[in-house]
N, C-alpha and C positions, 0 to 999 in steps of 0.2 A: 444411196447418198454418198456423195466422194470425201473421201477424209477433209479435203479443202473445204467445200462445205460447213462440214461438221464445225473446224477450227471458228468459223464464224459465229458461229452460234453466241447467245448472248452469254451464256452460261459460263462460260470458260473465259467469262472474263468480272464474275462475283469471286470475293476474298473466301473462301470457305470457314477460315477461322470465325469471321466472325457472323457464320450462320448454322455450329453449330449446337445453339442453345435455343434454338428456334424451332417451333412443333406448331402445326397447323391448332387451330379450333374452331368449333362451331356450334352450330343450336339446332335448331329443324330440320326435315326434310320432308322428300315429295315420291321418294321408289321405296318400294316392300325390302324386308328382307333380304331376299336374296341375291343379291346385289344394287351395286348402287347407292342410292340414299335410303336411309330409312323414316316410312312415316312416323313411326315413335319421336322424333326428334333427335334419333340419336348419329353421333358423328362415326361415319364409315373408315376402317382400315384400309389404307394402302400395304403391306406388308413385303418385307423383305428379309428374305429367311437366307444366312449365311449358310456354308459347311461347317464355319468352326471361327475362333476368337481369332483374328489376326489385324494388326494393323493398315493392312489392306484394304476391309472392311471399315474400317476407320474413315480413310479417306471417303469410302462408296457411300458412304452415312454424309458424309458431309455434303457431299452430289446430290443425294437423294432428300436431305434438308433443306440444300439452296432453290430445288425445283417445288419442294413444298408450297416456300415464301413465294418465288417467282411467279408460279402457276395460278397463287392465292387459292390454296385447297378449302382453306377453311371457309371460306367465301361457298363452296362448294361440299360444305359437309363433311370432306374429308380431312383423313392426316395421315402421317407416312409415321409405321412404327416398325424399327429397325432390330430381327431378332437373329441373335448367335445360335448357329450349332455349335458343336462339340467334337466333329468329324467321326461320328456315329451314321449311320440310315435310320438306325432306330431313334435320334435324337429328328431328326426331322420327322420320320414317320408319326411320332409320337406328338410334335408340334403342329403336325396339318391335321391330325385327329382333333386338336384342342378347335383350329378353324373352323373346322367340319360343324362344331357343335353351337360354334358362336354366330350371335345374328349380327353381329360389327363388321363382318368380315368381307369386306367388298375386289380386292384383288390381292395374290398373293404373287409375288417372284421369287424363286425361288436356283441358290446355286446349289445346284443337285453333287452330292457327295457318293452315293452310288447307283450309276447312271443303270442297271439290272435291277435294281429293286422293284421286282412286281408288285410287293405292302407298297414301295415308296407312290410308284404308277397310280396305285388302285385307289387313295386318299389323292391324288391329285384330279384323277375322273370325279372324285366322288365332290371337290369343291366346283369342279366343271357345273357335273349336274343339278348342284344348288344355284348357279348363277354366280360362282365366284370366279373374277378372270384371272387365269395362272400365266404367267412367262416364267423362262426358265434363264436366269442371268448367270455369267463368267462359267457355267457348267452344264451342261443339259444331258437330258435323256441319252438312251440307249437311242438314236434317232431309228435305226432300221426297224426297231421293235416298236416304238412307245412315244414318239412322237406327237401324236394327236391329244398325250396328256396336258398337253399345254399350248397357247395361242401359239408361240413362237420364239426361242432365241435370241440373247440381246449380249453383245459380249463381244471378245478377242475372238479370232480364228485362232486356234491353237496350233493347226497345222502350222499356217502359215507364220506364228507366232514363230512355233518351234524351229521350224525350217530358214527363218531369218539369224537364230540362234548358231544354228550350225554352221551356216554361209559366216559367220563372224566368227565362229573356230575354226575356221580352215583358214581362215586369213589370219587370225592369229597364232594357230600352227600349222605353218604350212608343211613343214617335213610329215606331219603326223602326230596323233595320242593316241595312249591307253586313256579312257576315260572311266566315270562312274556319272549312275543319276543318282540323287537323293530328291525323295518326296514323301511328301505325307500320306499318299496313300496307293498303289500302283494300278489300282481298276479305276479310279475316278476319269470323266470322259477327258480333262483336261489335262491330267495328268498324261496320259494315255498318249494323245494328240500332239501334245507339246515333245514329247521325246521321239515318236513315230516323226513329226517334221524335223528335228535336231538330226537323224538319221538322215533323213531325203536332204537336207541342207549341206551335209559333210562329205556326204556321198562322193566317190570317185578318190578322197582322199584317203590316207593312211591311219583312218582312224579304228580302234578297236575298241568294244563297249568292254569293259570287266563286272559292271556287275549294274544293278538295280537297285538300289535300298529305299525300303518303307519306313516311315517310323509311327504313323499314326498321330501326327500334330505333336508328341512330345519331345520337346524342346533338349533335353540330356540324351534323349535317343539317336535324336538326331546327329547332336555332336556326336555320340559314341558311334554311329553310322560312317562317319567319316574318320575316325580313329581306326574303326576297324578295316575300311577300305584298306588304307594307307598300311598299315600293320599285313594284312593279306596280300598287298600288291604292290612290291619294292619300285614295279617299273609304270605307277602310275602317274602320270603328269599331268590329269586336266582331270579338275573335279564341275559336274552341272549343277547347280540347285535349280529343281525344279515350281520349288513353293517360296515364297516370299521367305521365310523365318528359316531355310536351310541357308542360303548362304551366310549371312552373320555366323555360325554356327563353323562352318566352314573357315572363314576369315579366323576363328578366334584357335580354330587346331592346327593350322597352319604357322598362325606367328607365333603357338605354343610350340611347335616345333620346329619354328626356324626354318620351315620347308618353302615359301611363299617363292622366291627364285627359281624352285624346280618345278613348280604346279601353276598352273591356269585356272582361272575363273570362272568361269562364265554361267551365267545366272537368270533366271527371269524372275523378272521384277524388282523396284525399287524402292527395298525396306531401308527406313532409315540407319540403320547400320550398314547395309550395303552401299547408299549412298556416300557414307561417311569413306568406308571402306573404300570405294572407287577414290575418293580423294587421296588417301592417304597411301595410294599405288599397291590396293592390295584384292582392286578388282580388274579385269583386264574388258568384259564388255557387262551392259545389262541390256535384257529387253523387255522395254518397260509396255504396260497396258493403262489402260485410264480408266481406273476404278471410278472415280470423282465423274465422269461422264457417264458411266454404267449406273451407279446411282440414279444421275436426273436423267439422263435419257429412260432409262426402268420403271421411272412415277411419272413420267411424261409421258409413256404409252400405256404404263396401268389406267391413267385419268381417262386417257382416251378413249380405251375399251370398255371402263366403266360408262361414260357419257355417249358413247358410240359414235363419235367425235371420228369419222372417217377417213377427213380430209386429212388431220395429223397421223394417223393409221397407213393412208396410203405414201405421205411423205416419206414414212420411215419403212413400208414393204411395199414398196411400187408396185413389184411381181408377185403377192402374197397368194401361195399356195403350202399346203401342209407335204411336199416331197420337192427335189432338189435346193436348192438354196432361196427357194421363194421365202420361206419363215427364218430366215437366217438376218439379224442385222448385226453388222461389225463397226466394234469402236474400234477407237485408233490406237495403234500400235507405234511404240519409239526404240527405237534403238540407242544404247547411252555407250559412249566408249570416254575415254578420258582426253582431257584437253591434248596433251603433248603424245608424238609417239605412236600411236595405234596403228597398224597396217589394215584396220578396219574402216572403210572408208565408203561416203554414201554411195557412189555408185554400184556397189555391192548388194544390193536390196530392192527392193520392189520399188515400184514410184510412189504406191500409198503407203509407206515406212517413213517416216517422220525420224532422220539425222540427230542427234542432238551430239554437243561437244558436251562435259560434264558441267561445266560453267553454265553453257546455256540451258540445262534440265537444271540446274538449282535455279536460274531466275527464275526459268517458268514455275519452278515450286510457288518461290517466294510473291510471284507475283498473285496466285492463288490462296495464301496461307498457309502452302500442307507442308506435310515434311517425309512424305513418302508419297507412291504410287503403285 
């Protein structure tokens, strides 16, 4: 499906604000157990299992609400219940154990935090084999190993995410950086992807990586990650956040050190401090993803699989086969630079990369109700 397409969609044009105090309900049903509806009467899970607490997740709740309402789940027996990891495997490992044992449990999605985990795999077969449908949203599997633990993929290309990243710091420095990544975790599959495309995007130019830093979702780490960079590497000029909550973190050591003149930004994703932060000329580009899409497109194809509802199944994997990019489907991707000034400019990007000036990614917020992406 082409991003143009996609923008169509009816969905992307409900307020999220004001759907996110809205949860499916229901009474009866007419499928066993093990997926589906249940005859007991009782209303089935849609489930959406994060990596970890971030306002990201925020908005993907809010996607995942409006397609609730939209869809009329409860009309349908179902509801969409939206749960946090903690940027553990064992917090999810431990969470799809709980599915495993519940008879509510009709499909899970899940953004896989360590894409090796054979426990994580072997609890996602095992909701398989009860009849529960898995997708694997904004993170997935080990693909070459462990793919066939779940229907299929729903999310950013991160390659190409990352690699649009990079193409927008070459333009922004074109002599050259020393760089650094920060992220929350450096095995996670997105993690991984997004910096491996920032590389293949920058390529050719005068860039050199100095380091990698993890911090494990904690917020002080992270800052302290980028104090230490800076402290270790007199000649660094361009800091990446690779996870939504490092660059705020970033933005706040920079103007603590008055360095923001000699350092670049650049970023993926648009936490609402980053956003603020691009205003206030203290971010240079973002590339943004659409969580709020990942959300309802995520319980728009769990319903499907549940109901075996084809025709929306083949919409969204035309080609659907479990090797090459047959299980693969991509939301859309934006790239943010700031109104005045940028040397970053759209013909630099792919043609399914969606431009935005900083201006025009705050209407489209406001015209949604969110305050990140």
């Amino acid at each position: 499906m082409s991003l143009k397409k996609m923008q169509r969609r009816p969905f992307l044009l409900i307020a999220s604000a004001a759907l996110l105090g809205i949860a499916g309900c229901g009474g009866g049903a007419d499928k066993d157990s093990d997926g589906g509806s249940a005859s007991s009467g009782e209303t089935k899970r849609i489930i959406i299992l994060t990596n970890g607490p971030d306002p990201f997740w925020d908005t993907c709740e809010a996607g995942a609400k409006a397609a609730e309402k939209e869809l009329k789940l409860g009309d349908a027996k179902l509801k969409v219940d939206f749960q946090r990891g903690d940027f553990t495997d064992k917090k999810q490992i431990d969470m799809l154990k709980q599915y495993v044992l519940a008879s509510d449990v009709a499909a899970v999605g899940i953004s896989v935090f360590n894409p090796n985990s054979r426990n994580l795999v072997a609890e996602m077969k095992t909701l398989q084999e009860k009849g529960v449908k898995v997708i694997t949203i904004d993170s997935d599997v080990n693909r070459d190993k462990f793919r066939d633990a779940r229907f299929g993929y729903l999310g950013t290309d991160n390659i190409i995410g990352g690699t649009e990243l990079g193409r927008a710091a070459r333009a922004i420095s074109p002599d050259g950086a020393n760089f650094a990544f920060f992220v929350g975790d450096l095995g996670v599959a997105n993690a991984k992807e997004r910096m491996q495309g920032f590389i293949n995007g920058s390529e050719g130019a005068d860039f050199k990586e100095l380091s990698r830093l993890a911090d494990g979702g904690d917020r002080p780490k992270a800052r302290k990650n980028a104090e230490d960079t800076l402290d270790r590497h007199k000649d660094c000029n361009m800091l990446v956040g690779i996870w939504a909550y490092n660059t705020p973190q970033i933005i706040n050591v920079l103007k603590a050190r008055n360095l923001r003149e000699m350092v670049k930004v650049i970023c993926f994703d648009a936490a609402q401090d980053s956003i603020k932060g691009m205003g206030d000329g203290n971010v240079d580009v973002m590339v943004v993803q659409n969580p709020y899409q990942m959300g309802f497109e995520g319980v728009t194809l769990m319903k499907a699989l549940i109901e075996d509802d084809q025709s929306t199944v083949k919409k969204m994997y035309p080609n659907y086969k479990q090797e090459g990019e047959g299980d693969l489907y991509r939301t859309q991707l934006r790239v943010v630079v700031p109104d005045e000034g940028s040397p970053a400019t759209k013909d630099l990007f792919g043609e399914d990369t969606i431009f935005f000036k900083y201006s025009e990614f705050k209407k489209w917020l406001e015209e949604r109700g969110l305050i990140s992406s």
